[in-house]
ZANU-189638 format. One record per residue (C-alpha): residue number from 1; x, y, z. Coordinates in steps of 0.05 Angstrom, whole numbers, plus 5000, padded with zeros to 4 digits. Example, Ala and Ser with C-alpha at 12.3 -4.5 7.8 and 13.67 -1.06 7.14 Angstrom:
2
> 1	5246	4910	5156
> 2	5273	4979	5143
//
This chain:
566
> 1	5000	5000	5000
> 2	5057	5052	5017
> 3	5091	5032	4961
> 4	5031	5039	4911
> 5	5021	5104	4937
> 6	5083	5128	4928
> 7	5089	5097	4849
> 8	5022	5141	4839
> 9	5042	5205	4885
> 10	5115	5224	4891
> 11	5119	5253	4813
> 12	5050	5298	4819
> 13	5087	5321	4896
> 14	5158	5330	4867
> 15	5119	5379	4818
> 16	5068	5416	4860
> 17	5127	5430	4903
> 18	5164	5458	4855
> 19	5111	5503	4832
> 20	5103	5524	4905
> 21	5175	5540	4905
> 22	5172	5575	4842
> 23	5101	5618	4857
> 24	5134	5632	4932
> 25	5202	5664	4891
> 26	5147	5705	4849
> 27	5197	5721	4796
> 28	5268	5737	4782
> 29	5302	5811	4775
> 30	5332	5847	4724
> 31	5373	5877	4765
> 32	5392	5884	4833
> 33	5424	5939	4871
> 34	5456	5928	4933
> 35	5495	5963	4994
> 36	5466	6029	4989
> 37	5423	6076	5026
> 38	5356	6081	5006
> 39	5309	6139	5025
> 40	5239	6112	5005
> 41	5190	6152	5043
> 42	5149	6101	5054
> 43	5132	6100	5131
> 44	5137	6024	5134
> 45	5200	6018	5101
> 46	5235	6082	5114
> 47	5308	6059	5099
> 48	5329	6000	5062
> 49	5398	5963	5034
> 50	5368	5942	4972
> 51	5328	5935	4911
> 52	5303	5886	4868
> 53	5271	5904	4799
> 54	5238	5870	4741
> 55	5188	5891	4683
> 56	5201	5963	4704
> 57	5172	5963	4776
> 58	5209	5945	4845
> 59	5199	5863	4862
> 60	5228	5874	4928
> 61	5254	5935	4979
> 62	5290	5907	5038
> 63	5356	5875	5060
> 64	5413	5857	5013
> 65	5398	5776	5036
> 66	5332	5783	5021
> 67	5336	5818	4953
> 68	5386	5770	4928
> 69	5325	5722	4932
> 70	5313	5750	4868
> 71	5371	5733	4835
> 72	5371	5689	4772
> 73	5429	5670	4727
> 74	5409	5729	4677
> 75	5404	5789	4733
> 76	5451	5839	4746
> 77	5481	5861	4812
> 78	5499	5928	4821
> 79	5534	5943	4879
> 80	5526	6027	4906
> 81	5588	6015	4948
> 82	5544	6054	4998
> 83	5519	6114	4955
> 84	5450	6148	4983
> 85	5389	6136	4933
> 86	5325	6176	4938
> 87	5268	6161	4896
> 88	5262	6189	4822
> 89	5252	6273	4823
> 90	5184	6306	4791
> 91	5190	6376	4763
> 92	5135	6408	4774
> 93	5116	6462	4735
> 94	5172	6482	4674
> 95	5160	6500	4602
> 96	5192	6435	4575
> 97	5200	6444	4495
> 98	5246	6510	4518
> 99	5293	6469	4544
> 100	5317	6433	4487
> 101	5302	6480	4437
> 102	5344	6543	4479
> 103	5405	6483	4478
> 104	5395	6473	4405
> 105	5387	6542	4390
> 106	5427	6587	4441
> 107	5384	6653	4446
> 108	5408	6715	4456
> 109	5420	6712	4543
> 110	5420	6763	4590
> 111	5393	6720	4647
> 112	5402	6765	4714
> 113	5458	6804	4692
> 114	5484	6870	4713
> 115	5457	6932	4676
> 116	5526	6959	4646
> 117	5539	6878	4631
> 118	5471	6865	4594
> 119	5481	6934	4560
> 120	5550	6905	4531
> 121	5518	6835	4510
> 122	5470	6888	4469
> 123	5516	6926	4449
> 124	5555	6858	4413
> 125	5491	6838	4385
> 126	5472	6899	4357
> 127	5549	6900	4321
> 128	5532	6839	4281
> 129	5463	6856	4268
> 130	5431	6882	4201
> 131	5402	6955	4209
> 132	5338	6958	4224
> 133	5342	6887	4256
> 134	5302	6871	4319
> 135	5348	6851	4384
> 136	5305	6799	4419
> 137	5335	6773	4488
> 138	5305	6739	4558
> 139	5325	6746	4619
> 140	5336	6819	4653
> 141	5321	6829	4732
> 142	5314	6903	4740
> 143	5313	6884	4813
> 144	5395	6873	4818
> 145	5401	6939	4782
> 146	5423	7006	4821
> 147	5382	7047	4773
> 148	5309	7035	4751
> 149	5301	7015	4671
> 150	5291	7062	4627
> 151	5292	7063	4544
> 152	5343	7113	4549
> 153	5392	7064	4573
> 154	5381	7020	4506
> 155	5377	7077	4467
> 156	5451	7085	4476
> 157	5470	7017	4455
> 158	5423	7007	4414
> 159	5394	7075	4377
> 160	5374	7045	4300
> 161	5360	6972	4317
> 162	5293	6959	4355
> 163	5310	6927	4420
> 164	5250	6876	4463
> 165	5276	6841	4527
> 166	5231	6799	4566
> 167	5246	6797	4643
> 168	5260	6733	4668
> 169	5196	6729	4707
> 170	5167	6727	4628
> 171	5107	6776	4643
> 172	5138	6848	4635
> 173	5186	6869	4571
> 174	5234	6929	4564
> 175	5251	6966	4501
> 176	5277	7017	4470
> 177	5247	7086	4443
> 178	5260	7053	4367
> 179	5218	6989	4391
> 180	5160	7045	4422
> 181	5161	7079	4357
> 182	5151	7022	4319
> 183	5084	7004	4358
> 184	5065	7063	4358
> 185	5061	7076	4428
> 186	5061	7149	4459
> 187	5051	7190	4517
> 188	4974	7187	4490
> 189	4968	7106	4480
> 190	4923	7083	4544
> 191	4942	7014	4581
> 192	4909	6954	4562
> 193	4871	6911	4599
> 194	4903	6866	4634
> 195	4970	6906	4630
> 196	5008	6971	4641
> 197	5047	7016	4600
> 198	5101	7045	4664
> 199	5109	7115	4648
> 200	5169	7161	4666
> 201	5166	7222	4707
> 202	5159	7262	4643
> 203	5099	7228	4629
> 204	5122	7190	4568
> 205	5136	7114	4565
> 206	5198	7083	4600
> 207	5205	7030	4559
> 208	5181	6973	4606
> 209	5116	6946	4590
> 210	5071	6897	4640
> 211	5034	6845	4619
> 212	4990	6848	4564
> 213	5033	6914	4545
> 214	5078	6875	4522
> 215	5043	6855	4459
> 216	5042	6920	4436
> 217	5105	6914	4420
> 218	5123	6833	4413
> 219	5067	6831	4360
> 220	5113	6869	4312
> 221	5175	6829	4319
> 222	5193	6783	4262
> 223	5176	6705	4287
> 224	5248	6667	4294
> 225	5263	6608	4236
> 226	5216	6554	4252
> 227	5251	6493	4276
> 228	5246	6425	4226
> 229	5206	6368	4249
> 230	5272	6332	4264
> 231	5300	6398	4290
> 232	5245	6393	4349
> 233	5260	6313	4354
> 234	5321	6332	4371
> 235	5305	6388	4420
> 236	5261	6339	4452
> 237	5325	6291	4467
> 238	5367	6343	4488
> 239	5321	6362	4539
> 240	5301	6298	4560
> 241	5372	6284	4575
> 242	5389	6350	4607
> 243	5335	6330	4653
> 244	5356	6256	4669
> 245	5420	6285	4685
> 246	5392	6325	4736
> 247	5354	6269	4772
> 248	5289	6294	4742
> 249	5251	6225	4717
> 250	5184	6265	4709
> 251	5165	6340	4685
> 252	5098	6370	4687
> 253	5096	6421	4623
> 254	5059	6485	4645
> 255	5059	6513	4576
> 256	4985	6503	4555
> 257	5019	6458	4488
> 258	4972	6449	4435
> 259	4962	6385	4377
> 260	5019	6402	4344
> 261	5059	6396	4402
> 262	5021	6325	4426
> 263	5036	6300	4360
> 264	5114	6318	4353
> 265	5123	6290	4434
> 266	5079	6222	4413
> 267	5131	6212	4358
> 268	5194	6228	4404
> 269	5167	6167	4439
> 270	5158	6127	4394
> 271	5224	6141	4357
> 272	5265	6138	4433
> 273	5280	6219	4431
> 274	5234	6219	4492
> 275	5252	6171	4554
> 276	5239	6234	4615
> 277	5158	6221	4629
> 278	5121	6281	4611
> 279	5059	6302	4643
> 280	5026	6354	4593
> 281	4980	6418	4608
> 282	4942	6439	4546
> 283	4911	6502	4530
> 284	4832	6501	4545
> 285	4825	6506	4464
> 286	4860	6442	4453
> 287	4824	6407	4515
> 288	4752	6422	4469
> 289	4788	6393	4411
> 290	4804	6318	4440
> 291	4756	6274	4465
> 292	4783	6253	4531
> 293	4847	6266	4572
> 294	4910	6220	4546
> 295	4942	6171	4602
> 296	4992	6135	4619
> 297	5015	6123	4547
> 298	5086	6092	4528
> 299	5095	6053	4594
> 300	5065	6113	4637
> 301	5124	6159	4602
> 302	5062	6211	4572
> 303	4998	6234	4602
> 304	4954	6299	4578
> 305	4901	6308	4626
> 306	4914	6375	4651
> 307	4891	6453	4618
> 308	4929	6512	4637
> 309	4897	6583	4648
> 310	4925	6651	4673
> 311	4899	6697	4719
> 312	4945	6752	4730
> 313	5011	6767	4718
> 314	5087	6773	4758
> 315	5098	6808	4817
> 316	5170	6824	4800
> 317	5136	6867	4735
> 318	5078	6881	4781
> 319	5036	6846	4736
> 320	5002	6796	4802
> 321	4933	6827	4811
> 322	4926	6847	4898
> 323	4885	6871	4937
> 324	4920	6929	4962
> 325	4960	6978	4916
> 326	5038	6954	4910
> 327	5080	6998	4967
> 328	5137	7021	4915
> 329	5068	7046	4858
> 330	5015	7077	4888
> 331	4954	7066	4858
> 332	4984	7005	4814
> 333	4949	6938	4839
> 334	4962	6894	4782
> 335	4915	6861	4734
> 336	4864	6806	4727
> 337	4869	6778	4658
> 338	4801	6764	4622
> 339	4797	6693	4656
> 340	4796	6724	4732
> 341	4741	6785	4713
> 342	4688	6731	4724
> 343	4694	6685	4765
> 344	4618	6649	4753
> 345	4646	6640	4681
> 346	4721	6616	4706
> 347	4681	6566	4748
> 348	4637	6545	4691
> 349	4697	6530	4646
> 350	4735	6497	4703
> 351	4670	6453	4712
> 352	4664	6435	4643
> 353	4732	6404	4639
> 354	4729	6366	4700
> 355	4671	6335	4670
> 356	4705	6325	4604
> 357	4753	6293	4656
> 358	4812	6349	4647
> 359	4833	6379	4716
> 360	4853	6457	4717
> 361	4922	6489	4733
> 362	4923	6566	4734
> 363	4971	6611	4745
> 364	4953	6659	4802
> 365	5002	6697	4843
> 366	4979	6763	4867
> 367	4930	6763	4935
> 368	4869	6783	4892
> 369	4887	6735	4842
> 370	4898	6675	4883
> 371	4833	6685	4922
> 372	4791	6689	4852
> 373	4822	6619	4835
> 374	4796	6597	4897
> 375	4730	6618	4898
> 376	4729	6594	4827
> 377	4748	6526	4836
> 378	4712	6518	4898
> 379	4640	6535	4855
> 380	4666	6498	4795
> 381	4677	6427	4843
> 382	4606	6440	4861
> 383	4586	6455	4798
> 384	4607	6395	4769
> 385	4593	6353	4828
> 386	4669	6329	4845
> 387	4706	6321	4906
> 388	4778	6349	4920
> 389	4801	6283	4908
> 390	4772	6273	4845
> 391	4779	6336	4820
> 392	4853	6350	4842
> 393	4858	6418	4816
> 394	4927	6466	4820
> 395	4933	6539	4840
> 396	4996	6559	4804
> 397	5051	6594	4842
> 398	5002	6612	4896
> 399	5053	6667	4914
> 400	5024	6727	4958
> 401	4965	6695	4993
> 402	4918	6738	5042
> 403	4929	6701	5107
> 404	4845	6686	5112
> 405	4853	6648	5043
> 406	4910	6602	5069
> 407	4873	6552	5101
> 408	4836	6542	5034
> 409	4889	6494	5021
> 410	4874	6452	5082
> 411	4858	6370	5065
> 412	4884	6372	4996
> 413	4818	6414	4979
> 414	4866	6458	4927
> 415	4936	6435	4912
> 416	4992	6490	4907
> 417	5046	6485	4859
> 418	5099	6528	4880
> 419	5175	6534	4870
> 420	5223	6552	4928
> 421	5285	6589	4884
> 422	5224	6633	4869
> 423	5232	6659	4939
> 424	5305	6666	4946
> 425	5303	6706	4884
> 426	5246	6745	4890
> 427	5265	6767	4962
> 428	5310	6817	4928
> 429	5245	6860	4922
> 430	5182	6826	4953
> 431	5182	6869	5017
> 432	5196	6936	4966
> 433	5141	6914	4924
> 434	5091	6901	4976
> 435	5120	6920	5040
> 436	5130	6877	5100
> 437	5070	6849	5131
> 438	5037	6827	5058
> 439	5113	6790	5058
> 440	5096	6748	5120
> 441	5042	6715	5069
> 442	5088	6709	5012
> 443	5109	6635	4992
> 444	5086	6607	5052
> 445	5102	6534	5043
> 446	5095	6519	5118
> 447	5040	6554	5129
> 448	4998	6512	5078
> 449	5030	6446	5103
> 450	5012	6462	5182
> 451	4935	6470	5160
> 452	4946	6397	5120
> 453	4959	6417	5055
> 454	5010	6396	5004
> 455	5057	6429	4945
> 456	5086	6402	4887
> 457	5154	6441	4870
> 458	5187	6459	4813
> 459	5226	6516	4780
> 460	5188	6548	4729
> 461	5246	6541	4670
> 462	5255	6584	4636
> 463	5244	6633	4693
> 464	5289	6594	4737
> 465	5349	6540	4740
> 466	5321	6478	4737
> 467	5368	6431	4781
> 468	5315	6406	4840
> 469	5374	6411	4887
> 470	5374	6482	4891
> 471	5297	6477	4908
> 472	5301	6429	4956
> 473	5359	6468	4985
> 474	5316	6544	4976
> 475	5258	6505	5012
> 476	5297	6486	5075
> 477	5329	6545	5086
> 478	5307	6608	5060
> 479	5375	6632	5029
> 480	5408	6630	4962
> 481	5467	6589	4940
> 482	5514	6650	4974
> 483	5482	6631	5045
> 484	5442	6705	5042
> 485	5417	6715	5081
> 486	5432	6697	5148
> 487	5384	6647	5188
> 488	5340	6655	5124
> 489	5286	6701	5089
> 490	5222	6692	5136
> 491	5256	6626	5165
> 492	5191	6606	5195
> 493	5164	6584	5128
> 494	5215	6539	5127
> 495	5201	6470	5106
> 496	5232	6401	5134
> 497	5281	6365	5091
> 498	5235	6300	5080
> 499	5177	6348	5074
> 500	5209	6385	5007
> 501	5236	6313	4983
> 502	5163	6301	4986
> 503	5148	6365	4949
> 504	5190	6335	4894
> 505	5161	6260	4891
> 506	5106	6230	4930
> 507	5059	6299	4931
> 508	5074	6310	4849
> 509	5052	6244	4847
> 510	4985	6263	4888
> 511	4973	6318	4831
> 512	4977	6269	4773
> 513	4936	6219	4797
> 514	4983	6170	4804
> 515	5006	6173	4875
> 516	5002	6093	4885
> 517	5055	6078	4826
> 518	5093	6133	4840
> 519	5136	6173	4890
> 520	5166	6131	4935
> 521	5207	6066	4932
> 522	5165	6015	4953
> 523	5139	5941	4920
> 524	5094	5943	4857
> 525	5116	6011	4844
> 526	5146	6045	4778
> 527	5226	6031	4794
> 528	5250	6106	4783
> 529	5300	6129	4836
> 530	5367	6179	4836
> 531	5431	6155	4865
> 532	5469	6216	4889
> 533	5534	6243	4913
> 534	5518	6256	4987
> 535	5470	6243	5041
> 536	5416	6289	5026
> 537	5387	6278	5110
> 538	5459	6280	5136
> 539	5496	6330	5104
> 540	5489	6415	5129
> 541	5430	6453	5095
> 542	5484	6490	5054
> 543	5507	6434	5018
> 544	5445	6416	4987
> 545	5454	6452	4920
> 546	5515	6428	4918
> 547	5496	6348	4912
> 548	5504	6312	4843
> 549	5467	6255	4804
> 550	5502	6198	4796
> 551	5462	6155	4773
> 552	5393	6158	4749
> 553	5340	6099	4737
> 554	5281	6109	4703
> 555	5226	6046	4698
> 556	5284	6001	4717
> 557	5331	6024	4663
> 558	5388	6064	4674
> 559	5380	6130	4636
> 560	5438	6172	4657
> 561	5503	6149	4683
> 562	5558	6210	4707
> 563	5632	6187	4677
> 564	5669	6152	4737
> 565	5612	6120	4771
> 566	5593	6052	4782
//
């Protein structure tokens, strides 16, 4: 009897225990990386030695013993030799196609520089320019200069050629008096809506031109060469790359892109230009043209569910629309563009394209402006019958808030996107602009977090750098990269070091919808992560900017790989 029972038995056991074997190992990795320090921010599983990854997404996130579980004859070990490892970095609100295109192209720069040294870049260009030939450039901060702009100061550089700079901020331009005359634009031309042409004490224009102003003069400037299709491929790579260097595995475009640009980005991807994901804002006109929001495409690398608006301007060109005048131009309180002059039809259109299933990002930085987004989206959720949660929708900036509005952010109700080296720039003239107490309520990242909000950071490129590590550095500390100034710019609005890693992974992820695949290191989860120079929790605040990518993983594969490392 024993022994028939083992003739008929012993095979079908020898097999079912294999399979149990097999189904307990789940799978083998790809890879495997060992001895390092992982920062994962998941509460469980704060800290771990080592990964194991296959199909894209983390098998395992534990002990090196444990992970080598995973290990079949085709994996790869990778040993970090101790390196630290956070997860993969979002950027969360940049204009994307710039990037590329400003590396393939090299504009005209004059990026924060001193007056007499931005004259002299003018000055060249104007030398090797045809007469008559517009001078186009990006980048001017009248707020490091000792003397306020004025279109005499072009004029002497620049007195036959037409001269537009944009300030870096993008929502004010200076020019010169040939630029004025060729827009027509005297003492006599009235403001636009929406904008402000500054005039000098002589009555007549200065030159600099908020806002909508601006296209008085920007409409008569000759469009630059239109890029080839394979042109803006390659832009596309270039940027993509300068971004994986940087530790960035996912950017959310806040340009408002349209087809044209959905179509070009769809065939990066499929070509291989594109490996960075890219979470795209559209404008609202190209959110009526599709028929539903795109997601997750190309192995959750390319998602459009998200419509951009604007509802003021700067407060650097004292464009943000408050509720008080500005302190240094009485009278001057900014300007609501069409969008925030109604805010029943604002909420309207919000509501419509949560229903269409877009969510809303707008661009509000002034007091006034900010609370008109609020009220707006809080009628439009109603409106359309959808919760915070399912709604998700983004105040922009969020820069000068009225202290009564902060708590509006409370629960994840409204999400702010917000980007620290704002502050440490704009701190140059914030309390000038709008004097000290309005300042207290300026970029108040821990304010919104203690009433149990959350903020997604980013840079704004091309306004600012784009490296994360001087974010997450700005939002610890309140200083620049020179340390200024000392003990920090309104230090009590500091944020905590895990809180702004969090502003740069697991609360993007919240905004995107896809904050349970992405974020954090953890099992089942999309297998992006940075391995980096230095131990961003252990090393002092003021070497934060200073930390370098090593190594960057994106969806298992390693996309970026500095010379030297392992």
């Amino acid at each position: 009897m024993n022994r028939k029972v083992f003739s008929l038995f012993n095979p079908a056991m020898f097999i079912l225990a294999a399979l149990a074997l097999f189904s307990c190992q789940a799978e083998y990795a790809d890879t495997i990386y060992t001895n390092g320090r992982f920062y994962t921010l998941d509460d469980q599983n704060p800290v771990a030695d080592a990964v194991a990854i296959g199909g894209g997404t983390y098998l395992y996130v534990g002990t090196e013993a444990e992970a080598m579980g995973f290990a079949g004859r085709k994996t790869q070990v990778i040993d970090l030799e101790g390196q630290t490892v956070i997860p993969g970095l979002t950027e969360s609100h940049m204009h994307f196609e710039n990037l590329g295109r400003n590396m393939l192209t090299a504009p005209l720069d004059v990026y924060w520089l001193p007056l007499d040294e931005m004259l002299e870049r003018i000055d060249g260009a104007v030398a090797e320019a045809e007469p008559g030939e517009w001078i186009v450039a990006r980048g001017y901060n009248d707020a490091i200069w000792e003397a306020p702009p004025h279109r005499s100061q072009l004029d002497k550089v620049s007195p036959e050629n037409p001269v537009v700079l944009r300030r870096y901020c993008g929502h004010a331009h200076f020019v010169n008096s040939m630029a004025l005359e060729l827009a027509g634009i005297t003492s006599q031309t009235p403001s636009p809506d929406a904008g402000s042409i500054v005039r000098d004490d002589d009555g007549e224009p200065s030159g600099v031109l908020v806002s909508a102003a601006g296209n008085l003069v920007v409409r008569h400037v000759p469009p630059p060469p239109a890029l080839s299709n394979e042109e803006e491929l390659e832009a596309l790579r270039l940027g993509s790359e300068a971004l994986l260097a940087a530790g960035i595995t996912t950017v959310h475009c806040a340009t408002g892109t349209g087809m044209d640009d959905i179509r070009l980005r769809r065939e990066a991807y499929e070509k291989g230009f594109l490996k960075v994901r890219v979470m795209d804002a559209v404008s609202e006109n190209t959110a009526r043209e599709m028929d539903a929001p795109l997601i997750e495409l190309y192995d959750n690398r390319y998602t459009v569910r998200w419509v951009k608006m604007f509802v003021d301007g700067s407060l650097g060109g004292r464009g943000a629309a408050l509720l008080e005048a500005y302190d240094d131009m009485p009278g001057e309180m900014g300007a609501l563009r069409a969008l925030g002059q109604n805010e029943d039809d604002y909420a309207l259109r919000v509501a419509e394209l949560l229903e269409q299933g877009f969510t809303t990002r707008t661009h509000s930085i002034g007091d006034r402006g900010n609370r008109v987004t609020l009220n707006a989206f809080e009628k439009a959720m109603e409106i359309a019958g959808k919760s915070p949660e399912e709604a998700r929708l983004v105040v922009e900036h969020a820069q000068v808030l009225h202290p009564s509005d902060i708590s509006r952010f409370a629960g994840r109700r409204v999400i702010a996107s917000m980007q620290p080296v704002h502050a440490t720039e704009d701190m140059l003239f914030v309390e000038e602009r709008i004097g000290l107490e309005r300042a207290r309520g300026a970029y108040a990242w821990r304010s919104i977090l203690n009433v149990g909000g959350i903020i997604a950071a980013g840079s704004d490129y091309g306004v600012s750098p784009f490296n994360p590590f001087y974010g997450l550095h700005a939002a610890v500390t309140r200083q620049d990269r020179e340390g200024r100034p000392a003990g920090g710019w309104f230090p009590e609005q500091r944020i905590t070091r895990q809180e702004a890693l969090k502003a740069y992974t697991l609360w993007p992820a919240y905004v995107e919808f896809s904050e349970d695949i992405k974020g954090s290191v953890g099992k089942g989860r999309l297998a992006d992560f940075v391995v980096i120079d230095r131990d961003l929790f252990d090393i002092p605040a003021d070497e934060i900017h200073r930390i370098e990518v090593l190594r960057t993983v994106l969806g298992g594969e390693t996309v970026f790989l500095r010379e030297g490392s392992r």
